[in-house]
N, C-alpha and C positions, 0 to 999 in steps of 0.2 A: 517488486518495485523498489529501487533505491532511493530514489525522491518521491516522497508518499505527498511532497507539494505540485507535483505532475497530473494532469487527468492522462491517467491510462488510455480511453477511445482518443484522443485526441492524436498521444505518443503513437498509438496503432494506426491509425490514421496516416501522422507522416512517415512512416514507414510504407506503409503500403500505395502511398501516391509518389514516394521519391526513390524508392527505387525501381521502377518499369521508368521512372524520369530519365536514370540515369540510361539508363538502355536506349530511349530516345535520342536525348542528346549526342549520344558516343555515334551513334548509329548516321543522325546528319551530318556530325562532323565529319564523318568518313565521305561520306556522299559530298559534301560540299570541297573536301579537299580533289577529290576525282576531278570534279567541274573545274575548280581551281587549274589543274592543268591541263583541262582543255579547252579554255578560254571559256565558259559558259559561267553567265552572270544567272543566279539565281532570284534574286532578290533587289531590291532596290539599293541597300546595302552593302558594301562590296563583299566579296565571300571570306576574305581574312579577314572583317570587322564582326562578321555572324562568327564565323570559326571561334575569332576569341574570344565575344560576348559566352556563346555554350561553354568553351570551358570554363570561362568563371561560374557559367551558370553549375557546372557539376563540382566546382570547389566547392560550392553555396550548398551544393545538395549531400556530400559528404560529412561535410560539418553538424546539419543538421543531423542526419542518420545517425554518426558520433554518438549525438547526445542524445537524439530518443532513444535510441537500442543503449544505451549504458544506462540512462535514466528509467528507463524500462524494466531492466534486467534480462534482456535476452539480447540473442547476436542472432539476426537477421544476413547480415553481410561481414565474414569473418573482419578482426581487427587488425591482421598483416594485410588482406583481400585492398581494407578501406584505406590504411595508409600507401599502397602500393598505386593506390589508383590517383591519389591526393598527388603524390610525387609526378607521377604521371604527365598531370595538366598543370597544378601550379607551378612549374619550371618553366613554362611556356609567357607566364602574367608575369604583370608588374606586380611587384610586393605590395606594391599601395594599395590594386585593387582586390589582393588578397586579405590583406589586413594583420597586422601583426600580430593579433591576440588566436586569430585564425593558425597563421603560420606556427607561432607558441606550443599550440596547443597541438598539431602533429605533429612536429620536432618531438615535445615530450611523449606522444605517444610513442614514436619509435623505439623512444628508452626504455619506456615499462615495458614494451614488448621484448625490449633484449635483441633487435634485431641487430644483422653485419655492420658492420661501418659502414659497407659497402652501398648498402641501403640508404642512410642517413648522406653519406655523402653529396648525392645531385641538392639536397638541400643547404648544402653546406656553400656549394658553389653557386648557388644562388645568393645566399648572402651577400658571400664577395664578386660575383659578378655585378651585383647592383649598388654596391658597395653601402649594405645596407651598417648603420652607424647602430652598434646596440649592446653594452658589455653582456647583458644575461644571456644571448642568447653566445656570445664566444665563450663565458663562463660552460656553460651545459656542453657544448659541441666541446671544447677542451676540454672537459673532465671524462667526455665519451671517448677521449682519442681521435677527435676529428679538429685538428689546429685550423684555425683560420688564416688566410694571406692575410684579411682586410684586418686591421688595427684597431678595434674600437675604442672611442672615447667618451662614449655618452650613451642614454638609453632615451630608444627610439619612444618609448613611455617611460616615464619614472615615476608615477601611484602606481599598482602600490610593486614595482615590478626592479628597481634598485631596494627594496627589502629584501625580495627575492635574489636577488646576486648578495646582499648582504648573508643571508643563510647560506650559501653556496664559500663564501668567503670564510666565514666562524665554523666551516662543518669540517674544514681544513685542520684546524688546531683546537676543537674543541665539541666535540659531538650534543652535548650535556645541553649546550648554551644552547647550539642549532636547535636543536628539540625543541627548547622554551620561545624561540625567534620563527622557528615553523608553527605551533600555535599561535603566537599572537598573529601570524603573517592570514591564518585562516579564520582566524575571530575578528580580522578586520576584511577579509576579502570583498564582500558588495559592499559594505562603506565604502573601501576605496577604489568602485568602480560609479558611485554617487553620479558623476559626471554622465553615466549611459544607463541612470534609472535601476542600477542592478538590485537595490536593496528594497524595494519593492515589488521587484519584476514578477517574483512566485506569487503573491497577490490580482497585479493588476493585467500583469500581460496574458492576452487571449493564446497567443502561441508558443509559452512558456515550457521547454524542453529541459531545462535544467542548468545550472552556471559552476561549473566543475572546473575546477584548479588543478586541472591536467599539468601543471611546470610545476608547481606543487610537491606531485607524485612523483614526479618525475625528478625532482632533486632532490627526493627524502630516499628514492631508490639508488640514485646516482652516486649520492656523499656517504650512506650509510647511518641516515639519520632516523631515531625511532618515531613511526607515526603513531603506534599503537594505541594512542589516546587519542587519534583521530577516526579513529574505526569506522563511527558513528555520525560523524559529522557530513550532514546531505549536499555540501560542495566542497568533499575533497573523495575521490578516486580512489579508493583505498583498498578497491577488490583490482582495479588493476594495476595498482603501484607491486600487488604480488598476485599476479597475472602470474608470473612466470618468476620462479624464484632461484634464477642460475646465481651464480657467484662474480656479481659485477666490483669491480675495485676501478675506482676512479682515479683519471690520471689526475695528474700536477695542474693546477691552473696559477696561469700567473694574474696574481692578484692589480686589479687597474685602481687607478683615482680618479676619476671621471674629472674631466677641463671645461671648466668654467666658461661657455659660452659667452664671450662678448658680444653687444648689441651693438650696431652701427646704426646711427640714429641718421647719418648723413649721408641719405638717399636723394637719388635724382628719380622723380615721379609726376607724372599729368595729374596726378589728383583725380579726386572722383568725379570725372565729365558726367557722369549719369546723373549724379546727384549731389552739386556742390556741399551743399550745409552738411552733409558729413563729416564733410573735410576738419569742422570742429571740434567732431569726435570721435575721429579715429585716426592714428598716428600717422605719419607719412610713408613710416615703412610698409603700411599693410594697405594702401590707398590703391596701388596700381590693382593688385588682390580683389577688394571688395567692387571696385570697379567692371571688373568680369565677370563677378559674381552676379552683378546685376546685370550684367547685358546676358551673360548666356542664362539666367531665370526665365527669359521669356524670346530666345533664340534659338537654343539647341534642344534636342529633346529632351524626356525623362530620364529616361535611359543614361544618356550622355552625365549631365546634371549629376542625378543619384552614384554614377560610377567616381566621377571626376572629382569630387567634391567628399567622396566618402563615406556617404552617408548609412550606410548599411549596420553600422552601429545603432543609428536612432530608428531607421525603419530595417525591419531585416532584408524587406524585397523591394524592388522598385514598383511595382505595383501597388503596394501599401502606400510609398510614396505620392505615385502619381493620384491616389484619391482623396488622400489627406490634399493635396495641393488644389484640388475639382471642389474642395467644398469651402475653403476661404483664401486669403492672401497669407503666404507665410515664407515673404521675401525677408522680415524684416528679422523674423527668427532664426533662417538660414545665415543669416549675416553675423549674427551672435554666436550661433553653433561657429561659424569657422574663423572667426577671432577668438573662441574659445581654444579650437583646435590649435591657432597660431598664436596660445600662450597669453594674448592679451587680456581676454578677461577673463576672471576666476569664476569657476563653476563651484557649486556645493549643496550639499542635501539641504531641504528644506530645513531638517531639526537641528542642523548646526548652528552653532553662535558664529556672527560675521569675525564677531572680534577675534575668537581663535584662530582665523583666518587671514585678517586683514596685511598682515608681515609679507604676504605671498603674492602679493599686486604688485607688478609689474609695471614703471615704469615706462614707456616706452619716446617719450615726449623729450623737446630740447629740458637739460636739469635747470636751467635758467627758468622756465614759467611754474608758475605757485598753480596747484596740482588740488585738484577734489576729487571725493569719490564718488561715483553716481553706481545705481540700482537700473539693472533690465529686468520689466517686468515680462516673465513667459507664464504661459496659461498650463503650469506643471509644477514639479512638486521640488524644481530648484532654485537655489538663487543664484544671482550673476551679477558680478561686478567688476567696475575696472576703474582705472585713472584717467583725468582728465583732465583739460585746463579749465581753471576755475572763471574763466570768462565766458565758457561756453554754454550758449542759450537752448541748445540741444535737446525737446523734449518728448522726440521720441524718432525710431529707425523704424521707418514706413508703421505696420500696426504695431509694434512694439516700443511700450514709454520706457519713458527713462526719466529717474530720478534720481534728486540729488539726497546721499545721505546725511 
């Protein structure tokens, strides 16, 4: 056992029900494409919407495997076998419903494994075919020899994952530093994932498989930077960062400056027809947004919802979703999750002091109106904040209060 905070039955467990999954899944898809070209509707749902719900569903099941068999310490399903099959299907999704810490994380797998370019490739053309915006991930793929067309100028997340292209950056002219910049980078990793529970998650979460820092590994192998004082540490990959200890030398990266996202406040939008009094507190740029949010909450399905909206971070399956949703109202938190999501308001672990934080609130409002800061209260162990105009009588987003601090 690598993570001795893993229950072992558990790890065995989803091993043994996700992979005979993934033989199912593989197995209708095939059948459902057959039908597909002979006009035969299987389902209520047209047969390229099941097609591409299963593969994401075998993204979902990969992922998992990953990490119980690594956190486990055995290999079930070889780790060329698993990224070979990851390639496969996510080339087919959208990135979004894959998820970028998803994607991250077999990209870096590739590299511990040492595999051809050739390999890494189809993922590389995904990037720029979806013209995904992200330096760390052109930083990795150009140090691997795979150049990107797409230009990037910003990171598609930046906690804690612009530290990470900053290590990729220093490891260029400076090995010694990178070393000291790769430990602090893993002494704060669930800290800076605070925003999705991770620094609890070994404690609270029932289905806790392990939070490994596969880009990590993966650019301590890549740059030639020494992890050896991370041997030990049970979220960083340190048996597969030397998986495979061929003589990799990394190309040239050209080094970016990430450009300063302008906001454009001066939007044309119907405002929230569902439910005006929002309108107080929430910007206008994000109005048309939460306005969807509420109509498809109680229009489209789970399914649709939990995909569309992302949520696989906060629930991992949509099932989990849909029964959390069966046992109270939690539109009002879904709406804070994706104003979080959209930057507006600041998320942060419970034990953190607001004040360290407070520099990092976002505007979004005309600069002309005088601004306070109010508190969402959610029933978990973060806080949440954002800006507002100080007129606004706003004292709470369906179950969810709001305070002013």
């Amino acid at each position: 056992m690598r993570d001795t905070r893993c229950s072992t039955k558990f790890l065995e467990i989803v091993l043994k029900v996700k992979i005979p999954h993934i033989t199912k899944l593989k197995s209708e898809i095939g059948v459902l494409e057959e039908c597909e070209k002979k006009g035969i509707q299987r389902y209520p749902k047209k047969n390229v919407e099941v097609i591409y719900n299963n593969k994401l569903g075998l993204t979902e099941d990969f992922t998992d495997i990953l990490d119980a068999q690594y956190s486990l310490d055995r290999i079930d399903i070889g780790y060329e076998e698993l990224f070979d099959l990851f390639v496969e299907y996510a080339t087919h999704l959208k990135f979004g419903d894959i998820g970028y810490i998803v994607f991250l994380r077999f990209f870096s797998l590739g590299i511990m494994l040492e595999l051809g370019k050739d390999k890494l490739k189809p993922l590389v053309d995904k990037l720029d075919k979806d013209g995904i915006d992200d330096i760390l991930l052109g930083y990795i793929a150009e140090g691997y020899g795979l150049k990107r067309t797409f230009k990037s100028t910003k990171f598609y997340r930046e906690s804690p994952y612009a530290n990470a292209a900053s290590i990729c950056e220093m490891a260029t002219t400076d090995k010694e530093k990178a070393k000291e910049m790769l430990k602090e980078y893993m002494k704060n990793y669930l800290k800076a994932h605070s925003d999705m529970g991770w620094p609890k998650a070994a404690k609270e979460w029932a289905d806790y498989r392990g939070l490994w820092a596969y880009e990590a590994a993966a650019i301590s192998k890549l740059f030639g930077i020494d992890d050896s004082e991370l041997k030990d540490d049970m979220n960083y990959p340190y048996d597969l960062a030397h998986y495979k200890n061929g003589d990799i030398t990394a190309h040239s990266i050209e080094i970016i400056t990430p450009v300063k996202e302008e906001i454009n406040l001066d939007v044309e939008t119907n405002g929230i027809t569902n439910n005006r009094e929002l309108e107080a507190i929430i910007p206008p740029i994000f109005q048309d947004r939460i306005n969807e949010l509420i109509s498809d909450y109680s229009t489209i399905s789970d399914n649709e919802f939990w995909t569309k909206y992302n949520l696989r971070e906060v629930w991992f399956r949509c099932e989990e979703f849909s029964e959390d949703k069966k046992k109270e109202s939690m539109l009002g938190m879904l709406i804070v999750f994706e104003l979080v999501e959209l930057g507006y308001v600041l998320q942060i672990d419970w034990k953190e002091d607001f004040d360290d934080y407070k520099d990092e609130l976002r505007n979004y409002w005309n600069k002309d109106i005088e601004m306070k800061t109010v508190s969402f209260i959610l029933d978990n162990d973060q806080q949440y904040y954002a800006l507002v105009p100080t007129e606004s009588k706003v004292k709470s987003i369906y179950e969810i209060s709001v305070k002013d601090i």
